[in-house]
N, CA and C of each residue as an Amber inpcrd file, in Angstrom:
protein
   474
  12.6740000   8.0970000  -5.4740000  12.5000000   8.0130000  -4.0340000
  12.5190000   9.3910000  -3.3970000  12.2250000   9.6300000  -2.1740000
  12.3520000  10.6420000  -1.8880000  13.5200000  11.4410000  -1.4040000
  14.9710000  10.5590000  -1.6530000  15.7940000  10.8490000  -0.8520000
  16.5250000  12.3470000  -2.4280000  16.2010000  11.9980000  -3.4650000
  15.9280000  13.1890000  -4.4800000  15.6800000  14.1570000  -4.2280000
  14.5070000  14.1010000  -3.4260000  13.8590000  15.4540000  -3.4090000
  14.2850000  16.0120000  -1.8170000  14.7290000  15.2970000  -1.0640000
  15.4510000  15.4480000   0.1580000  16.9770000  16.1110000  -0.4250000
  17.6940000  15.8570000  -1.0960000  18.8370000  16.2260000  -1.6240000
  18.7240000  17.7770000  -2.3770000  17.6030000  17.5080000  -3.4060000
  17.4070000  18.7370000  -3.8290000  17.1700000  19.6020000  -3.0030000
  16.5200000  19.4700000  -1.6690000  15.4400000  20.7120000  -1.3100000
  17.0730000  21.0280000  -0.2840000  18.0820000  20.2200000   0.0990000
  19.4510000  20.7610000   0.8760000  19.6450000  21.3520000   0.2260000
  20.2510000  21.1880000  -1.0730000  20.9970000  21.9650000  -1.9780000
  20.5440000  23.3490000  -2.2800000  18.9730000  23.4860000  -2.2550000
  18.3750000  25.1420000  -1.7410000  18.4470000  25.4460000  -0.5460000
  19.1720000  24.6170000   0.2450000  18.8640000  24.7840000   1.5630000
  17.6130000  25.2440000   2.1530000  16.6070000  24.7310000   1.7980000
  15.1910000  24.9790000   2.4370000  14.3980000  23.7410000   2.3730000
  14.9180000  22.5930000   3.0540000  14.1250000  21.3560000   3.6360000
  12.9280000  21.5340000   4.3010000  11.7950000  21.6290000   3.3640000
  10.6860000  21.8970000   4.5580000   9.9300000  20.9510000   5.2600000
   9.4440000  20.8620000   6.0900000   9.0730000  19.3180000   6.9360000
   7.2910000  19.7970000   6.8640000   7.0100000  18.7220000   7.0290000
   5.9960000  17.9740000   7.1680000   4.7290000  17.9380000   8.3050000
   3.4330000  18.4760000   8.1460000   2.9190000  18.0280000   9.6530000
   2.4320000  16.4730000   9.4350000   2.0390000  16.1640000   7.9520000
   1.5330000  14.4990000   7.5040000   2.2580000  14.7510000   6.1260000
   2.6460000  13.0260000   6.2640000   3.1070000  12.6680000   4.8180000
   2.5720000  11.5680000   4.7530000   1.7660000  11.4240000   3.7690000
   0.7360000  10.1610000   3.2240000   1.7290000   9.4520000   2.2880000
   1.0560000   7.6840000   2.1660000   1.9310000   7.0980000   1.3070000
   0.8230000   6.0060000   1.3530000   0.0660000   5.6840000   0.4520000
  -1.0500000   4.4570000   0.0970000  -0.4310000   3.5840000  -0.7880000
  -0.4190000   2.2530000  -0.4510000   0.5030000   1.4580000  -1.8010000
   1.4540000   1.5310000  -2.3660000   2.4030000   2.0270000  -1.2120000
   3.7920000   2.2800000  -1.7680000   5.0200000   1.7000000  -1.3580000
   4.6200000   1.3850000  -0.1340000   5.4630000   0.6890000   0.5850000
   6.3840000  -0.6490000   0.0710000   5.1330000  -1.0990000  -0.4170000
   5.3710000  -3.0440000  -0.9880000   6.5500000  -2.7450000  -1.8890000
   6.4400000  -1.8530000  -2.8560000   6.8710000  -1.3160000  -4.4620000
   8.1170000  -0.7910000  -4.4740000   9.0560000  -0.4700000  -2.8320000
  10.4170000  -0.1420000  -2.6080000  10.7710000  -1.1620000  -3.0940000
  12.2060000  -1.3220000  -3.2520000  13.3020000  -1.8360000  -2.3570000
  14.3460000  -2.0300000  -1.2470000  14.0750000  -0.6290000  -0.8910000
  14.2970000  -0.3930000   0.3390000  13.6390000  -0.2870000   1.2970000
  12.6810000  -0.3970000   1.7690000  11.5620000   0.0390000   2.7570000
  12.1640000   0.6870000   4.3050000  13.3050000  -0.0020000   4.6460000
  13.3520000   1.1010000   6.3450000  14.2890000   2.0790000   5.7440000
  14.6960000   2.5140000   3.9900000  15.2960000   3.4020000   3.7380000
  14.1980000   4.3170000   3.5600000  13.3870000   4.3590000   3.0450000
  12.1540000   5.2310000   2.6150000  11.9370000   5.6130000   3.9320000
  11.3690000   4.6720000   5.0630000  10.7700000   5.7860000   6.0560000
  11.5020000   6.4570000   6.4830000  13.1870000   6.2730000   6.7320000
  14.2240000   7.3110000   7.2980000  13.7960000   8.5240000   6.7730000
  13.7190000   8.1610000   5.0740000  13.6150000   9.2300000   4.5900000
  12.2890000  10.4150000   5.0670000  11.0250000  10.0460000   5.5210000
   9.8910000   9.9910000   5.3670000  10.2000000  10.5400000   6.9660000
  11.0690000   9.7570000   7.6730000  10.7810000  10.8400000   9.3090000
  11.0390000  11.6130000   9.2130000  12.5570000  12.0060000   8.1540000
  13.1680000  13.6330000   8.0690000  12.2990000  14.5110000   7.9870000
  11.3540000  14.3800000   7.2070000  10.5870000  15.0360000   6.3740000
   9.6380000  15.6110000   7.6160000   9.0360000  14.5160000   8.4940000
   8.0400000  15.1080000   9.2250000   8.0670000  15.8250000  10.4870000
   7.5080000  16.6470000  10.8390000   7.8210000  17.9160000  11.8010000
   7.8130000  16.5840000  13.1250000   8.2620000  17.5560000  14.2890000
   8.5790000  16.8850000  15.9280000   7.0610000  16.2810000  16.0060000
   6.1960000  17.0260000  15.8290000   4.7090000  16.6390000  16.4980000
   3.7850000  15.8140000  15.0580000   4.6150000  15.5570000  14.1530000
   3.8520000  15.3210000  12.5270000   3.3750000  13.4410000  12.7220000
   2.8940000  13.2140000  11.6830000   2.5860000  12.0440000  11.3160000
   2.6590000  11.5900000   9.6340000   3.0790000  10.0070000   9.9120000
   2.4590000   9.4320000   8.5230000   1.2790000   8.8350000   8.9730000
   0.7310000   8.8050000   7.5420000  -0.2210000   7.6600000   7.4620000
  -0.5750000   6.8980000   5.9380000  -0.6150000   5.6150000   6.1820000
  -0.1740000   5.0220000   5.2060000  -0.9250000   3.7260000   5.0560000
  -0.5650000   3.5020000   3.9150000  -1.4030000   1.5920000   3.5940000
  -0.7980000   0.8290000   2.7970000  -0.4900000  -0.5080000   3.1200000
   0.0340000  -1.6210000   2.2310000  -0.6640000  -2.4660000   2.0860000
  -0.7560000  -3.7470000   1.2000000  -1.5340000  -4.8450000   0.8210000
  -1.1850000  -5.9770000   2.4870000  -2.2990000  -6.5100000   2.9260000
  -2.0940000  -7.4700000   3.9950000  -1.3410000  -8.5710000   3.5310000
  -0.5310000  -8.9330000   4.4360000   0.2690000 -10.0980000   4.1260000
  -0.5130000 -11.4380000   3.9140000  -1.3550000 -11.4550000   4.1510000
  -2.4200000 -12.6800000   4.8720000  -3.0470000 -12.6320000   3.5510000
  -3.7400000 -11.8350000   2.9950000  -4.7170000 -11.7060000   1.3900000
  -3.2530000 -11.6550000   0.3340000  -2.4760000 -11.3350000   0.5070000
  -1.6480000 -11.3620000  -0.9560000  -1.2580000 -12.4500000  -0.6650000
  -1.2190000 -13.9460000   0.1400000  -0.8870000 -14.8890000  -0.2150000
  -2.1870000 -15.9810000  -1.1800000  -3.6560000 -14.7850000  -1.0190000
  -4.4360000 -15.6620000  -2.0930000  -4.1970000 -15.3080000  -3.6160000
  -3.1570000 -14.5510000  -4.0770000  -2.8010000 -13.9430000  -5.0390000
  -1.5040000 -14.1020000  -5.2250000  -0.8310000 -14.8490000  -4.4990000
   0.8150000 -14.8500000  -4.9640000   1.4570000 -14.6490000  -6.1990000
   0.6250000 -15.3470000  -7.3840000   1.3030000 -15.3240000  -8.5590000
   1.8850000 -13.6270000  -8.9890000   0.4440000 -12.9490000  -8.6370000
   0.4900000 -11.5480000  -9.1640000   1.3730000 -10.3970000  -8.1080000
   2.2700000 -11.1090000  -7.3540000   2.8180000 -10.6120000  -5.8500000
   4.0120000 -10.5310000  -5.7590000   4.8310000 -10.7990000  -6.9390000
   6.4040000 -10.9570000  -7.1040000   6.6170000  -9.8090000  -7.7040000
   7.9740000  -9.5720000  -7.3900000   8.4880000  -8.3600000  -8.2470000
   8.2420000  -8.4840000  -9.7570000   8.8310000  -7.4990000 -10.2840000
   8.1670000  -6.1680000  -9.9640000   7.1610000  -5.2050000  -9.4420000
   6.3450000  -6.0810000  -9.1080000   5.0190000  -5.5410000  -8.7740000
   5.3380000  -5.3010000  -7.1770000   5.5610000  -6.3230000  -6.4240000
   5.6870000  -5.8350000  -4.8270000   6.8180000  -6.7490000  -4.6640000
   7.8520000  -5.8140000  -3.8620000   8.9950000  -6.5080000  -3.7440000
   8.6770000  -6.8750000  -1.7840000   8.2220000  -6.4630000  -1.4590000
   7.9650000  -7.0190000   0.2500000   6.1060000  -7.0930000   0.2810000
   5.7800000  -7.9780000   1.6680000   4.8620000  -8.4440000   2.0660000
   4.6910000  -7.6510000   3.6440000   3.6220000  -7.1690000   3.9750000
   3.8110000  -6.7740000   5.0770000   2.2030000  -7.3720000   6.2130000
   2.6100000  -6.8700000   7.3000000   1.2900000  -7.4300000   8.3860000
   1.7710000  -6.6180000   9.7890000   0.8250000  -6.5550000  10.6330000
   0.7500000  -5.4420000  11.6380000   2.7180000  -6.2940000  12.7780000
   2.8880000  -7.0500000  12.8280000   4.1630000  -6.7480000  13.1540000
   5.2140000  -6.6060000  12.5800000   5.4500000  -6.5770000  11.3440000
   6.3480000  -6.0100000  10.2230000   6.6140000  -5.1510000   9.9690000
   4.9490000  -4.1440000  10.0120000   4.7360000  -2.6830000  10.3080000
   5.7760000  -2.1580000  11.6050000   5.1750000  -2.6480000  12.7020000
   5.5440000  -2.1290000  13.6590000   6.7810000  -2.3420000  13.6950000
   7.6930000  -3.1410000  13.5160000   8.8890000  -3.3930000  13.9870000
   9.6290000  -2.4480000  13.0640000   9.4110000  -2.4600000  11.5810000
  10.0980000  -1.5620000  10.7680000   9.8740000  -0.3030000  10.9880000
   8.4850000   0.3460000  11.2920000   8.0620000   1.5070000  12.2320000
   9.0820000   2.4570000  13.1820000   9.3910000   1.1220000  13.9560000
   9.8050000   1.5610000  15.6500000  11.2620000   1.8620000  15.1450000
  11.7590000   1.0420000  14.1570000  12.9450000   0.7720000  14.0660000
  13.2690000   2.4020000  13.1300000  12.6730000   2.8220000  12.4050000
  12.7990000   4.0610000  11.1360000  12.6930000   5.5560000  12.5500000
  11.8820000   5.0260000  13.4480000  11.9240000   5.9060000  14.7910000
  10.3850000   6.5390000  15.1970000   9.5520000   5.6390000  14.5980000
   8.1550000   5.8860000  14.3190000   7.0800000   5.1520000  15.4600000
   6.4240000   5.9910000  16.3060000   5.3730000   5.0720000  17.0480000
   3.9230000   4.9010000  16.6410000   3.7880000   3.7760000  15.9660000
   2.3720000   3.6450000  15.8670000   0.9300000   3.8330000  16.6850000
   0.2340000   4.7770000  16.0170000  -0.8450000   5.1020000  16.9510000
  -1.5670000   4.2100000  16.7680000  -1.8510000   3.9330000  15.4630000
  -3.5830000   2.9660000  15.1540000  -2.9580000   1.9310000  14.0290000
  -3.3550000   1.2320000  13.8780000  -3.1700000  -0.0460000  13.3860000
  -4.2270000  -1.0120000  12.8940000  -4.6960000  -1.0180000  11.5640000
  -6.1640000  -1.5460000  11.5620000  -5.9820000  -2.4550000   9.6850000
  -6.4620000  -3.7340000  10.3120000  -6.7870000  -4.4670000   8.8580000
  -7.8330000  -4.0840000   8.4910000  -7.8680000  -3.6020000   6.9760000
  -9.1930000  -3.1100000   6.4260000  -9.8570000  -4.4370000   5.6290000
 -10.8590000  -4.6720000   5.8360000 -11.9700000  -5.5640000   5.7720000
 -12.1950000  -5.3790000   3.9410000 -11.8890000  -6.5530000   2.7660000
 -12.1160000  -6.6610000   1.6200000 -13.3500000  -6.4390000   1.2320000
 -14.0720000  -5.9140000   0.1090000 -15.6110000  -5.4760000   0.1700000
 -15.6130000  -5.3660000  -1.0530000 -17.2710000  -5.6500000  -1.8950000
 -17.6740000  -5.8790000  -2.9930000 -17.0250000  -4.2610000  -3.5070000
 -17.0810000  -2.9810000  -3.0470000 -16.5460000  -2.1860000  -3.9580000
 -15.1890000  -1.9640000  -4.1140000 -14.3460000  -2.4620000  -3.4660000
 -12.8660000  -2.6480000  -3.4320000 -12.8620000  -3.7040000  -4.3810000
 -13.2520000  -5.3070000  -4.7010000 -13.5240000  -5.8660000  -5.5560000
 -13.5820000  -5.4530000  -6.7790000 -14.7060000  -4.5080000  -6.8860000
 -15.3200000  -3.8830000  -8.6770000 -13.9230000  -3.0980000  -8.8250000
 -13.4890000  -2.1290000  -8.2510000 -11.8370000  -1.2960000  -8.4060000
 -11.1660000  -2.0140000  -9.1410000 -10.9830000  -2.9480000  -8.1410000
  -9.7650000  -3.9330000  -8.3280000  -9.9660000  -4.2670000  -9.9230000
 -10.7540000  -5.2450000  -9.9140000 -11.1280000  -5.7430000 -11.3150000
 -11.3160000  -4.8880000 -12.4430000 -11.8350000  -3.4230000 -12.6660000
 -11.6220000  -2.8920000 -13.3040000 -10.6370000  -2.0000000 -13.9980000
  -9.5300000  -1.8510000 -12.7480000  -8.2190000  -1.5600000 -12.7490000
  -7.1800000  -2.1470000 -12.9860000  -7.6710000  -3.6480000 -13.1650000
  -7.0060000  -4.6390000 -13.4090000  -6.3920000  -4.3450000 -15.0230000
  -5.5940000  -5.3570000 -15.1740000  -4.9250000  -5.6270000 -16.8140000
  -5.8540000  -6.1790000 -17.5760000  -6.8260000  -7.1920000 -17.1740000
  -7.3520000  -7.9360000 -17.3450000  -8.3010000  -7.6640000 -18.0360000
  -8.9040000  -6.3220000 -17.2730000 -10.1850000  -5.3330000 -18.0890000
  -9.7250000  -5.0360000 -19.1940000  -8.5570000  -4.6290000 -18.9590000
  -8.1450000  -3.3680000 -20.2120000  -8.2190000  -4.1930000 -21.3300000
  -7.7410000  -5.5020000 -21.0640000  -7.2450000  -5.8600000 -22.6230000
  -8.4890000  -6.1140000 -23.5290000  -9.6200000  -6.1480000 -23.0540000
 -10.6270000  -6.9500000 -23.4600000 -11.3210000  -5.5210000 -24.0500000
 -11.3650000  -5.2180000 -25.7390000 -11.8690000  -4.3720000 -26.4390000
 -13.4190000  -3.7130000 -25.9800000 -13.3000000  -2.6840000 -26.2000000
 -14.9220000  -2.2700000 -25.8940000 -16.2230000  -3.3700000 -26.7130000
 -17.3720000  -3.1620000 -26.4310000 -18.4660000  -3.2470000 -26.8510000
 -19.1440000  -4.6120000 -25.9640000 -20.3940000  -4.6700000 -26.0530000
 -21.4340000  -5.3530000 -25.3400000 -21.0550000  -6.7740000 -24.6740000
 -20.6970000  -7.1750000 -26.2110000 -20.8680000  -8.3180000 -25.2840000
 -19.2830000  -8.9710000 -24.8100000 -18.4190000  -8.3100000 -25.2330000
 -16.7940000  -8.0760000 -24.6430000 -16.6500000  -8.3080000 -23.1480000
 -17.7440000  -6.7720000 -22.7560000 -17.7580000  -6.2240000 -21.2300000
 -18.7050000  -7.0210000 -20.9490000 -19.5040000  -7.8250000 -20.8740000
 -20.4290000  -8.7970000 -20.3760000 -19.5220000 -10.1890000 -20.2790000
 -18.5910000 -10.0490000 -21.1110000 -17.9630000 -11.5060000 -20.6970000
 -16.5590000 -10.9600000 -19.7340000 -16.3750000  -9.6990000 -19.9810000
 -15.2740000  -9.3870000 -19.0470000 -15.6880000  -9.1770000 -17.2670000
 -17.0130000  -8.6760000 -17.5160000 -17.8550000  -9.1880000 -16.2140000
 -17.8170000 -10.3510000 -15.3380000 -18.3140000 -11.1750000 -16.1680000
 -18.5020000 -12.6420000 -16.0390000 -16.8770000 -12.8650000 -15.4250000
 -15.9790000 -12.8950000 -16.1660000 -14.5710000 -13.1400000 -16.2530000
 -13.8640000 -13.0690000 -14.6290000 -14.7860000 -11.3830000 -14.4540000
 -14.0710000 -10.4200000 -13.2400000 -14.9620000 -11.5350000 -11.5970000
 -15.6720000 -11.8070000 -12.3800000 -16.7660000 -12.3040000 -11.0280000
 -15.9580000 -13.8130000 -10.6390000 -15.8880000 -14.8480000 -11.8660000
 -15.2950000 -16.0360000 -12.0520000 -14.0810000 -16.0170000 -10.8040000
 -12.9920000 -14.6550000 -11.5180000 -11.3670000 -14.7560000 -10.8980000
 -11.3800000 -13.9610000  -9.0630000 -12.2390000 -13.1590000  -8.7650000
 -12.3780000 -12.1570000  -7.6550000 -13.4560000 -13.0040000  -6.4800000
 -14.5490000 -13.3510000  -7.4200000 -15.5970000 -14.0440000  -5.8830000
 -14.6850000 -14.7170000  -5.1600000 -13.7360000 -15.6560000  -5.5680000
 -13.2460000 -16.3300000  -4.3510000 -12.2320000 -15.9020000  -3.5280000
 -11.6200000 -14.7000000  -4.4170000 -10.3950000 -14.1330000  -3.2550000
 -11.3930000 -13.1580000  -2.2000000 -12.6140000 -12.3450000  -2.7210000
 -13.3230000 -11.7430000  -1.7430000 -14.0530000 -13.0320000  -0.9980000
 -14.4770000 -14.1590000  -1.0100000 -14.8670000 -14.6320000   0.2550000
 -14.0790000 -15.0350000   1.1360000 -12.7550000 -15.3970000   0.5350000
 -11.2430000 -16.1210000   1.4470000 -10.5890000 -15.0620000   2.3410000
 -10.8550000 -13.4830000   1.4890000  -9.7250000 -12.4110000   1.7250000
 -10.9290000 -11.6530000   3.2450000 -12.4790000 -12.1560000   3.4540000
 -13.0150000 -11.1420000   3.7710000 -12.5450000 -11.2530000   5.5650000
 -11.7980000 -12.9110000   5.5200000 -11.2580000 -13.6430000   6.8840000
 -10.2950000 -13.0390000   7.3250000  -9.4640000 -12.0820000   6.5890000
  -8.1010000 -11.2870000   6.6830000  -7.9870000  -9.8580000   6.1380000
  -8.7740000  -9.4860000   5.3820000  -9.1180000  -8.2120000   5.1170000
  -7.9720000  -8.0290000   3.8880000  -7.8690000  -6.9500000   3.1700000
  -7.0790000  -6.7820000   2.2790000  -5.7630000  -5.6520000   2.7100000
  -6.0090000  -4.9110000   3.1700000  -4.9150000  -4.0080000   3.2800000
  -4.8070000  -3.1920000   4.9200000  -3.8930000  -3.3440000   5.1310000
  -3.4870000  -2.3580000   6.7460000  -3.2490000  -1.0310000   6.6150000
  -4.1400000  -0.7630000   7.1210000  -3.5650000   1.6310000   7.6320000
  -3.3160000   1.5180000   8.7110000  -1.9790000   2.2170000   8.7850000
  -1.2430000   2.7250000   9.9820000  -0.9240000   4.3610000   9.8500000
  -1.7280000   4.9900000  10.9580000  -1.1510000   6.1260000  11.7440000
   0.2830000   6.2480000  12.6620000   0.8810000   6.8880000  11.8320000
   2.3400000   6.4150000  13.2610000   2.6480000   7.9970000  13.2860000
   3.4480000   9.0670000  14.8930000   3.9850000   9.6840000  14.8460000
   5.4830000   9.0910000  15.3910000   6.4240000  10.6310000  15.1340000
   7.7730000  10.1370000  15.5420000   7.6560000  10.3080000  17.3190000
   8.2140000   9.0300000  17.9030000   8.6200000   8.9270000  19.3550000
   8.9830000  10.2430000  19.5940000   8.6430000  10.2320000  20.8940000
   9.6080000  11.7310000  21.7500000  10.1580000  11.2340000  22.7440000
């Protein structure tokens, strides 16, 4: 976590802050989550920002199975954001569900476990194709109603 490298950088006494601290897909994967952003405001200068992205609460319920810990220990959606936001001392500027799409799809599926296991050669990856299209077409037509993931811009209140 970062509260490590917050500790370390006291102990040199040279905490240096932040004008942005990015965090994509990381959020879900705490266990602490309004401990991380404490951590995450220290970090950022008076006038700084995060900006960041988690899985939509709304699309990871067409995926639940694959949605339990270890993998994501929280679920989030634009007032979950905000409230844990406001609460870490953070004002959200922008706030936006990002819209699921055939190349977020191909990612997904190829990044998947699912790919990997399935050995190289022709006709492997032609059925792992097939496979990827079978398990994904229907979360991309269900997910395209809710989008897959939220970015939030937030600076700290003044």
């Amino acid at each position: 976590m970062l509260s490590e490298y917050i500790d370390s950088q006291k102990q040199k006494n040279s905490l240096q802050k932040f004008d942005y601290i990015t965090f994509f897909e990381v959020l879900e994967h705490t266990t602490a989550p309004a401990e991380f952003l404490a951590e995450a405001f220290s970090l950022v200068k008076d006038e700084g920002r995060i900006v960041m992205s988690v899985p939509y609460r709304k699309y990871t319920s067409l995926v639940r199975i694959a949605d339990h810990p270890p993998g994501h220990y929280t679920r989030w959606d634009e007032q979950s954001l905000n409230y844990v936001l406001n609460k870490a001392g953070f004002k959200v500027e922008h706030i936006r569900i990002r819209p699921f799409n055939l190349k977020s799809l191909i990612a997904s599926f190829f990044a998947s476990s699912m790919f990997r296991v399935i050995e190289s050669g022709y006709i492997k990856s032609v059925l792992a194709v097939m496979l990827g299209v079978v398990t994904y077409l229907p979360l991309l037509l269900r997910a395209n109603k809710h989008g897959n993931r939220v970015v939030v811009i937030a600076s700290k209140r003044s």
